[in-house]
MMTF fields as JSON, N, C-alpha, C and O atoms, coordinates in Angstrom:
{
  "mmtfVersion": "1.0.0",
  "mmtfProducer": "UNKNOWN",
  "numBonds": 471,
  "numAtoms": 472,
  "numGroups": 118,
  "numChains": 1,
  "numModels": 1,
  "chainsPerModel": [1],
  "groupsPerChain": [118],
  "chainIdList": ["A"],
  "bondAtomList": [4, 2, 8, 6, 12, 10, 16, 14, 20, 18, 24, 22, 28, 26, 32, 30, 36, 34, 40, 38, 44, 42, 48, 46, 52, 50, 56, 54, 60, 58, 64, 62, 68, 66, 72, 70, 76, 74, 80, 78, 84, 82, 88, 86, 92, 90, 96, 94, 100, 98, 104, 102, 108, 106, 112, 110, 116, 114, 120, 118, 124, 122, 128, 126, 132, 130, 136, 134, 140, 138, 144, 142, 148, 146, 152, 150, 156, 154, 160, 158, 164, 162, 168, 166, 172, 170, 176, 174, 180, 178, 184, 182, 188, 186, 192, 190, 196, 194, 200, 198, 204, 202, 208, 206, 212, 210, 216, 214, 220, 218, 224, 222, 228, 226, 232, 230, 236, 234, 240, 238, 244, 242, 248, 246, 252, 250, 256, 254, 260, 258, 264, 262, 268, 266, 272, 270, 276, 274, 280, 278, 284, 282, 288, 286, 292, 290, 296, 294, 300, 298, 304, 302, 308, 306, 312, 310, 316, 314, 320, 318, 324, 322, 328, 326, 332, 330, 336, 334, 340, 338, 344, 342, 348, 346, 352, 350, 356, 354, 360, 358, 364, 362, 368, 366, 372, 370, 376, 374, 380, 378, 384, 382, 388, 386, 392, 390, 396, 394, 400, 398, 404, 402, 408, 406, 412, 410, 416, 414, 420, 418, 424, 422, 428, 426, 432, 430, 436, 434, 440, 438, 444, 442, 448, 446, 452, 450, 456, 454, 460, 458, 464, 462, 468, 466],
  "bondOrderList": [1, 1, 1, 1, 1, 1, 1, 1, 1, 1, 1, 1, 1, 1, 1, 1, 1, 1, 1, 1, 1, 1, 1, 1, 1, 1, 1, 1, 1, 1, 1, 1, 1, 1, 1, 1, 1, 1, 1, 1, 1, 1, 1, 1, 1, 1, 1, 1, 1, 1, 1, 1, 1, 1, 1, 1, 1, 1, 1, 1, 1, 1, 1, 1, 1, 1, 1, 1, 1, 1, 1, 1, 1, 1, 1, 1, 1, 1, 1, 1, 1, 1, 1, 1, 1, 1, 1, 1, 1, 1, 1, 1, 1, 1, 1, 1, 1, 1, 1, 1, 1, 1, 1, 1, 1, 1, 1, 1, 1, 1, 1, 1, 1, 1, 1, 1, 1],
  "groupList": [{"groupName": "UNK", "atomNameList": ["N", "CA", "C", "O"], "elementList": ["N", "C", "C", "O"], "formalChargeList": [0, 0, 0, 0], "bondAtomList": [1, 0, 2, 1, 3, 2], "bondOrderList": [1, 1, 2], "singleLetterCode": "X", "chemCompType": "L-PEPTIDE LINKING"}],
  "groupTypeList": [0, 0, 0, 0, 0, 0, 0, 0, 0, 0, 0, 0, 0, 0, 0, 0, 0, 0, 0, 0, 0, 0, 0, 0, 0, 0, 0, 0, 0, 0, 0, 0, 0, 0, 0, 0, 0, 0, 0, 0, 0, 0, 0, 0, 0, 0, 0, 0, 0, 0, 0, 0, 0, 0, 0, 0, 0, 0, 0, 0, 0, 0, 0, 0, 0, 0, 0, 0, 0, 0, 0, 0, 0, 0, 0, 0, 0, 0, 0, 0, 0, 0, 0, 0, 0, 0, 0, 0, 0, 0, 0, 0, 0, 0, 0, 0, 0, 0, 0, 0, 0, 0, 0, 0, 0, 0, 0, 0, 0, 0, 0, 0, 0, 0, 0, 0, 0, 0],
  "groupIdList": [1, 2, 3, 4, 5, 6, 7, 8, 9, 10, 11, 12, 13, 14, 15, 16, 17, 18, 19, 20, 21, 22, 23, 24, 25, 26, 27, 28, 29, 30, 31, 32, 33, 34, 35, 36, 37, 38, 39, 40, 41, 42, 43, 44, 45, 46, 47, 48, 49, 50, 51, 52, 53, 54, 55, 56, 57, 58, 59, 60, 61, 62, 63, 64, 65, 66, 67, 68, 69, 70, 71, 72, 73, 74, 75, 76, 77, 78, 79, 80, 81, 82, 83, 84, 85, 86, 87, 88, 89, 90, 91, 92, 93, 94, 95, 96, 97, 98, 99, 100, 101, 102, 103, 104, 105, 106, 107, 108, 109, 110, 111, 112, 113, 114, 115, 116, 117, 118],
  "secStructList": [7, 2, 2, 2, 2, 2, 2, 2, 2, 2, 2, 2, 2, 2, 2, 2, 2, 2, 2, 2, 2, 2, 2, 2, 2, 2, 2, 2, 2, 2, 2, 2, 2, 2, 2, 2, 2, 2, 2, 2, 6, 1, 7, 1, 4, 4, 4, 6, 1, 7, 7, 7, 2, 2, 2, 2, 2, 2, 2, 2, 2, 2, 2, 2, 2, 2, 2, 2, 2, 2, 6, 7, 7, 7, 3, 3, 3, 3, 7, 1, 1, 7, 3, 3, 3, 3, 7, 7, 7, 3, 3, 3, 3, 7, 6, 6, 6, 6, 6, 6, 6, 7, 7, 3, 3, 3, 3, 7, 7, 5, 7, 7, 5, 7, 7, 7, 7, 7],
  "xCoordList": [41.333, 40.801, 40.138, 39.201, 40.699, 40.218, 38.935, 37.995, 39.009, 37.531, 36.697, 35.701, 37.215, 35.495, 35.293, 34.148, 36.079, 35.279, 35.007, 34.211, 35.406, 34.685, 33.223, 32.25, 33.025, 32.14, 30.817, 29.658, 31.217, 30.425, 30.457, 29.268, 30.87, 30.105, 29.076, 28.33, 29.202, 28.237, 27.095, 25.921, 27.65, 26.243, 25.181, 23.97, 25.885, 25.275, 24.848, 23.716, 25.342, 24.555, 23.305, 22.366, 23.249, 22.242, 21.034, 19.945, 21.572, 20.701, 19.708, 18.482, 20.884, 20.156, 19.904, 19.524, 20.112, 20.185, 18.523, 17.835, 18.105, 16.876, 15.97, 14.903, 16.439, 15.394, 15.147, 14.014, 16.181, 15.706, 14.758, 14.121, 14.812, 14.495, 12.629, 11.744, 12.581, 11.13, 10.96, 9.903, 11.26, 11.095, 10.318, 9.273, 11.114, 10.675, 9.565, 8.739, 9.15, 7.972, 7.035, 5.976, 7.305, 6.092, 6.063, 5.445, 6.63, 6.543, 5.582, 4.434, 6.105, 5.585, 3.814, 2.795, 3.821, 2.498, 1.796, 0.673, 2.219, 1.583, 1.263, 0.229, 2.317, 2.007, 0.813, -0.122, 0.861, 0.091, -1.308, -2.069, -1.59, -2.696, -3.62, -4.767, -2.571, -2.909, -2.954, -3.474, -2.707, -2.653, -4.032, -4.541, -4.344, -5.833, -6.992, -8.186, -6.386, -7.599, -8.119, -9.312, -6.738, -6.777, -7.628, -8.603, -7.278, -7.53, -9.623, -10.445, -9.887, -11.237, -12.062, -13.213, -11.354, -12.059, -12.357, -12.594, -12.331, -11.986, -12.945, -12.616, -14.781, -15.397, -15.283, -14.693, -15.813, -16.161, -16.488, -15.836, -17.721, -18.318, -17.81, -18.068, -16.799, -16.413, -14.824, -14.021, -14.469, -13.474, -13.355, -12.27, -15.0, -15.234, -15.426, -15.155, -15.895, -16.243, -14.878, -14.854, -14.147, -12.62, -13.001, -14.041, -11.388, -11.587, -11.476, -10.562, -12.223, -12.127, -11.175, -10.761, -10.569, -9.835, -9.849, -9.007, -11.238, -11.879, -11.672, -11.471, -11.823, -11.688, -9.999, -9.481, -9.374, -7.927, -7.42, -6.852, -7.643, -7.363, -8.014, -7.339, -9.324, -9.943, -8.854, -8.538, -8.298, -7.722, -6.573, -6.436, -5.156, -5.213, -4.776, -3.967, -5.664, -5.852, -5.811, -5.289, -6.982, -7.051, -6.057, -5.789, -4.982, -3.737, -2.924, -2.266, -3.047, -2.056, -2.14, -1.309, -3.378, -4.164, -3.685, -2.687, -4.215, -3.579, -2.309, -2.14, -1.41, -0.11, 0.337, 0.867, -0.39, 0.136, -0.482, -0.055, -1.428, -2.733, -1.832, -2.118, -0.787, -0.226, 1.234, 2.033, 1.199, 2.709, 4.269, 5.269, 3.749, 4.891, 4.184, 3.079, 4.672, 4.248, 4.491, 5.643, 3.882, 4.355, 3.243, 2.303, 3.43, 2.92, 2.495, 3.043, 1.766, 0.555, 0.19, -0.078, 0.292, 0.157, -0.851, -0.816, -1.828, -2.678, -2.563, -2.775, -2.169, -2.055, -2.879, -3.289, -3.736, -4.284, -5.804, -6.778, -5.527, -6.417, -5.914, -6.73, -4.791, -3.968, -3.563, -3.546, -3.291, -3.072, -1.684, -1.652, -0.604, 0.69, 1.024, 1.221, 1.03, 1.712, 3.191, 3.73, 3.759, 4.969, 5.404, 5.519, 5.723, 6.237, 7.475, 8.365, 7.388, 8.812, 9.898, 9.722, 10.886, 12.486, 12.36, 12.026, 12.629, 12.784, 14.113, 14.647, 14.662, 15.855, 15.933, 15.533, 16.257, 16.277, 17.348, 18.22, 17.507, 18.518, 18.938, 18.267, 20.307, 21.219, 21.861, 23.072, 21.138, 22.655, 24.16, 25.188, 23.721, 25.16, 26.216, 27.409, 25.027, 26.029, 26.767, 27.748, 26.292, 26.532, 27.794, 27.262, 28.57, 29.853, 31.152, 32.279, 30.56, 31.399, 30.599, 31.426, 29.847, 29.802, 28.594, 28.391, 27.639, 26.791, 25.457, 25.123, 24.764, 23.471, 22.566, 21.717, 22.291, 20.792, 21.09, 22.041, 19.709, 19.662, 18.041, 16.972, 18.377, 16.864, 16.183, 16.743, 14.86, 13.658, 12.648, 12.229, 12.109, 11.074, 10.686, 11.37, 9.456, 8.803, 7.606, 7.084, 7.376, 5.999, 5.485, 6.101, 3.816, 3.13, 2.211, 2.193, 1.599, 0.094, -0.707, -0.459, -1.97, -3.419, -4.195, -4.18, -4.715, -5.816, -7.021, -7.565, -7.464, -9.464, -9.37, -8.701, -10.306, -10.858, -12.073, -13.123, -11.951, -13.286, -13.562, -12.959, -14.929, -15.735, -16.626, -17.299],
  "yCoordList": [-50.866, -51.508, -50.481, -50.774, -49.214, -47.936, -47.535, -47.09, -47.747, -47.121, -47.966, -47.774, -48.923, -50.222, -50.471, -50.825, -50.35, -49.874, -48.863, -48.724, -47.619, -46.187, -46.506, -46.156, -47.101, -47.245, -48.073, -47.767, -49.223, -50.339, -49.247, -48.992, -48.199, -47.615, -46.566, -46.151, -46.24, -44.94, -45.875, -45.69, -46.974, -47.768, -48.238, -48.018, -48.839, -48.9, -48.276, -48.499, -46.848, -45.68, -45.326, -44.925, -45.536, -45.06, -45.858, -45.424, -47.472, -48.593, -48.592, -48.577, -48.616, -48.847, -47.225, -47.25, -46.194, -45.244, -44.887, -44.091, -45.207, -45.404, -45.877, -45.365, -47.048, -48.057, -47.242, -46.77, -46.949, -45.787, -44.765, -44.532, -44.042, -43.138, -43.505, -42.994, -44.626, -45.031, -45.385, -44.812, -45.966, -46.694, -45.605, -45.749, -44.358, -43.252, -42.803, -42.642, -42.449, -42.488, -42.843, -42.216, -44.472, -45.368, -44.935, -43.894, -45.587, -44.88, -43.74, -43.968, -42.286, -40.771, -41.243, -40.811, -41.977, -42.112, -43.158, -42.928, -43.829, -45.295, -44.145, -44.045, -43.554, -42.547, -41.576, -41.409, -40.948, -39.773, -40.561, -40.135, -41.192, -42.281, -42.317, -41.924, -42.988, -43.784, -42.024, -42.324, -40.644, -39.581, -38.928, -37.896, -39.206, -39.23, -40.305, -40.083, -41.295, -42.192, -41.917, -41.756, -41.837, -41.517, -39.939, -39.918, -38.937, -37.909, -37.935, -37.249, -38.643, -38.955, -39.388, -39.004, -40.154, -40.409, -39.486, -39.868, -38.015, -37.252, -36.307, -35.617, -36.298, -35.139, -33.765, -33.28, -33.052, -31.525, -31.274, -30.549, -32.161, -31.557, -31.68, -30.873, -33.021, -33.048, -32.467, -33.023, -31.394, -30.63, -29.57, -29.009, -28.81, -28.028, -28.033, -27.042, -29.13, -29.611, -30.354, -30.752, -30.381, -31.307, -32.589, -33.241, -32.862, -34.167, -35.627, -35.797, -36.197, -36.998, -37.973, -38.191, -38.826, -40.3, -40.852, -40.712, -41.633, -42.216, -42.12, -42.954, -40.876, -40.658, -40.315, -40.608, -39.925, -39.369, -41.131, -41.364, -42.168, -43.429, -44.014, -44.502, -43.814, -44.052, -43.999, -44.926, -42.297, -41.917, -42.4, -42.435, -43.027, -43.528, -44.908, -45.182, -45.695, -46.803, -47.52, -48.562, -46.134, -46.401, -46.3, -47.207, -44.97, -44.714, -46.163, -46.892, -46.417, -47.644, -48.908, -49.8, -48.802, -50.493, -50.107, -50.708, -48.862, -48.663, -48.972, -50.002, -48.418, -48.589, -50.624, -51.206, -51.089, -52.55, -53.296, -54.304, -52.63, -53.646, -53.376, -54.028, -52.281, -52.025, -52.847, -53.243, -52.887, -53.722, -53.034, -53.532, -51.992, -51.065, -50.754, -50.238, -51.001, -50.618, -49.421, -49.125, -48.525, -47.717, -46.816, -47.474, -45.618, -45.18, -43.917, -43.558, -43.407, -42.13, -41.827, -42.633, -40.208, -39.287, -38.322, -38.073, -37.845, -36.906, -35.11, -34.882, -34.304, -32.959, -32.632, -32.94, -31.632, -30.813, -31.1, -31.711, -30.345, -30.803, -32.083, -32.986, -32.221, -33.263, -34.45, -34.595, -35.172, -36.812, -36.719, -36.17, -37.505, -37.587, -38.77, -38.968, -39.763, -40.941, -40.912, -40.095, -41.591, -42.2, -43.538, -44.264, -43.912, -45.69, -45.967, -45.771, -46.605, -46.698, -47.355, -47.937, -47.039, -47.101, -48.685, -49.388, -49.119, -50.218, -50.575, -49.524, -51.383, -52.123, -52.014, -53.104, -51.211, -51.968, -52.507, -52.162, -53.588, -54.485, -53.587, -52.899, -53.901, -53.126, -53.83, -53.645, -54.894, -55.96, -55.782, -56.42, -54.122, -53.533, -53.117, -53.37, -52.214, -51.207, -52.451, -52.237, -53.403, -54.558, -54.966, -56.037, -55.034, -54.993, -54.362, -54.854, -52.762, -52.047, -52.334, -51.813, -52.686, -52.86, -52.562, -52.897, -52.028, -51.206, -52.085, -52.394, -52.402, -54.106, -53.558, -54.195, -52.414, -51.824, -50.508, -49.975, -50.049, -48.401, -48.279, -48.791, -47.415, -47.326, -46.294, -45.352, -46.586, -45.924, -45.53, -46.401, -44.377, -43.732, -43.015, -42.518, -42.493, -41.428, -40.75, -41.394, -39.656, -39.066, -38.459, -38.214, -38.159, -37.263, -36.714, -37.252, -35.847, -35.543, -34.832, -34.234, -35.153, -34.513, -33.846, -34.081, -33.175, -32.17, -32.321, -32.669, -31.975, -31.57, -30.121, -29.295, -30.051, -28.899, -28.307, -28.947, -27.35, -26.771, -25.638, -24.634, -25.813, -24.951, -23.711, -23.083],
  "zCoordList": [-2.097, -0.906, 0.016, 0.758, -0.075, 1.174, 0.694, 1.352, -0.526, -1.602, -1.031, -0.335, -1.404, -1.476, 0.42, 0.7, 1.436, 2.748, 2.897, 3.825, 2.204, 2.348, 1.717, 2.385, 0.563, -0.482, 0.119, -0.16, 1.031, 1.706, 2.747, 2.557, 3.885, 4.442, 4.398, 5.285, 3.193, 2.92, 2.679, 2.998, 2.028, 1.582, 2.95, 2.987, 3.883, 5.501, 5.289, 4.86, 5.383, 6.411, 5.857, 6.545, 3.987, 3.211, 3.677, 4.052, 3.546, 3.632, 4.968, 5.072, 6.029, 7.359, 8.262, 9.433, 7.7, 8.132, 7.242, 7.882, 6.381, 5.88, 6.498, 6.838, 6.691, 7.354, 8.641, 8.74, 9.837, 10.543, 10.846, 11.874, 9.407, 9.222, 9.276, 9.963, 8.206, 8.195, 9.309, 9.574, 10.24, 11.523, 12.271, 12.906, 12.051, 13.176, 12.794, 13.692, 11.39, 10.902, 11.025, 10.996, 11.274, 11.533, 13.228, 13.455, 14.347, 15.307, 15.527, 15.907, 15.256, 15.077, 14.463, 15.002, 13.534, 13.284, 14.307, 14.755, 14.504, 15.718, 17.215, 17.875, 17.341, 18.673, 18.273, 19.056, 17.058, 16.764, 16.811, 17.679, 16.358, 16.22, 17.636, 17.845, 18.56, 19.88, 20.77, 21.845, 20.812, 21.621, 20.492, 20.929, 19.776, 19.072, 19.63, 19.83, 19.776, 20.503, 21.664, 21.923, 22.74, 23.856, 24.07, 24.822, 23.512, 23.578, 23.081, 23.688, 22.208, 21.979, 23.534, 23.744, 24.455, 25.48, 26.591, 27.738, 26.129, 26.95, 26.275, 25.31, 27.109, 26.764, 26.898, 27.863, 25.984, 25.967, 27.855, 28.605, 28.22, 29.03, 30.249, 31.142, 30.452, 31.641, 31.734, 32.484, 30.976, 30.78, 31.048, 31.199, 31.225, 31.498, 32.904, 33.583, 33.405, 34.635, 35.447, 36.611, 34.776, 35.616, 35.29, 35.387, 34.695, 34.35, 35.528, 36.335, 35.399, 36.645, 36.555, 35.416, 37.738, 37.912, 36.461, 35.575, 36.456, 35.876, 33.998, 33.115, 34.038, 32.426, 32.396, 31.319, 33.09, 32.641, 32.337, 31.27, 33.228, 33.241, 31.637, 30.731, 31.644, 30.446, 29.138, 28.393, 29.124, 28.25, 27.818, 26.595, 28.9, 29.15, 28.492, 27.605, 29.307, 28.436, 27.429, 27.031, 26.859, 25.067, 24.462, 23.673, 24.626, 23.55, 24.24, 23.497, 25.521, 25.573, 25.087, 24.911, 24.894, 23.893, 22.953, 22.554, 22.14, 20.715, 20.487, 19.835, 20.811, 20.908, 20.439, 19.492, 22.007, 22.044, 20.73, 20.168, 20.465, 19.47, 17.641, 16.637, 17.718, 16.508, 16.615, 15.767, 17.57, 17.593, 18.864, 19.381, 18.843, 19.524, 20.627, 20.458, 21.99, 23.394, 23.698, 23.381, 24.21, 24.882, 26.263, 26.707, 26.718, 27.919, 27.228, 26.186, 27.652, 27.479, 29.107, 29.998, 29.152, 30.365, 29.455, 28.251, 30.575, 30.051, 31.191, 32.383, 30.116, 30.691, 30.383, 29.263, 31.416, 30.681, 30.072, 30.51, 28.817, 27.622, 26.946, 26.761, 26.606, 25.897, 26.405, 27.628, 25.806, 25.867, 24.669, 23.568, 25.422, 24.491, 25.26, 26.458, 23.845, 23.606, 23.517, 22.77, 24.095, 23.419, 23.422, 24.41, 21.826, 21.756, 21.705, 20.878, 23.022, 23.501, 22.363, 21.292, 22.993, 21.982, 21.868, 22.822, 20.736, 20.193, 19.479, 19.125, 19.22, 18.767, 17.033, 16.625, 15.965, 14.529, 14.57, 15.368, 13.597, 13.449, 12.098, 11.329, 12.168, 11.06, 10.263, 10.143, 9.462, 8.999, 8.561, 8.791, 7.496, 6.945, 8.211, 8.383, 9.176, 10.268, 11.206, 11.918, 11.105, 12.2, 11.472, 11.18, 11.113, 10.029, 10.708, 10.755, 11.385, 12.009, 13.59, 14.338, 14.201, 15.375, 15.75, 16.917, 15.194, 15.461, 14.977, 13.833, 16.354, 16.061, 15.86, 15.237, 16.169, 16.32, 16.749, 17.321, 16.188, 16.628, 17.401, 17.066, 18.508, 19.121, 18.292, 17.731, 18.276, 17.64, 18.466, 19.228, 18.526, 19.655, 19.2, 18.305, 19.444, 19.002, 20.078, 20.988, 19.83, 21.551, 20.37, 19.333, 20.743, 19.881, 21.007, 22.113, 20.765, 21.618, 20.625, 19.578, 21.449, 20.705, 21.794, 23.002, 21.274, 22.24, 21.921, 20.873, 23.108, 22.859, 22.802, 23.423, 21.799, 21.345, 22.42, 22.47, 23.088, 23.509, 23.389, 23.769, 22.598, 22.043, 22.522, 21.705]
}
């Protein structure tokens, strides 16, 4: 009997500790994506020149559409040269871990991208 709940928990952890794992993945890529978009709205020339209201908002924007338009919401701040996304923590459902108590695990991920100037 001690085996087969030791046995059914390793299996959870493999199962939904997986699913996790991809979760964050997808995330890390949905952010990396949207701090690439954002970061595109942000010229060479007016970088050199200070970036204005206008375009830091621009920037912005875009990684935050991206974000919503893939499925996962999240907020983007622009430093700098760079633009870094992050999609906010989300809920996975765990059917195995939910057994011992455990409904969900949060998932999050931040990335940023830079402009290059030449």
């Amino acid at each position: 009997m001690l085996l087969c709940v030791a046995m059914l928990a390793v299996l959870a952890l493999v199962v939904d500790g997986g699913r996790a794992l991809s979760a964050r993945q997808t995330a890390l890529g949905e952010a990396a994506q949207a701090a690439r978009v954002g970061a595109a709205q942000l010229s060479v020339a007016s970088i050199h020149a200070g970036l204005t209201t206008f375009e830091v908002a621009s920037a912005i924007a875009a990684a935050e559409q991206y974000m919503a338009a893939s499925g996962h919401p999240g907020f983007a701040t622009v430093s700098g040269t760079s633009v870094v996304a992050t999609v906010r923590t989300y809920g996975l459902t765990t059917p195995l871990l939910a057994l011992v108590g455990i409904d969900d695990i949060p998932v999050s991920a931040s990335a940023a991208a830079s402009v290059v100037v030449g």
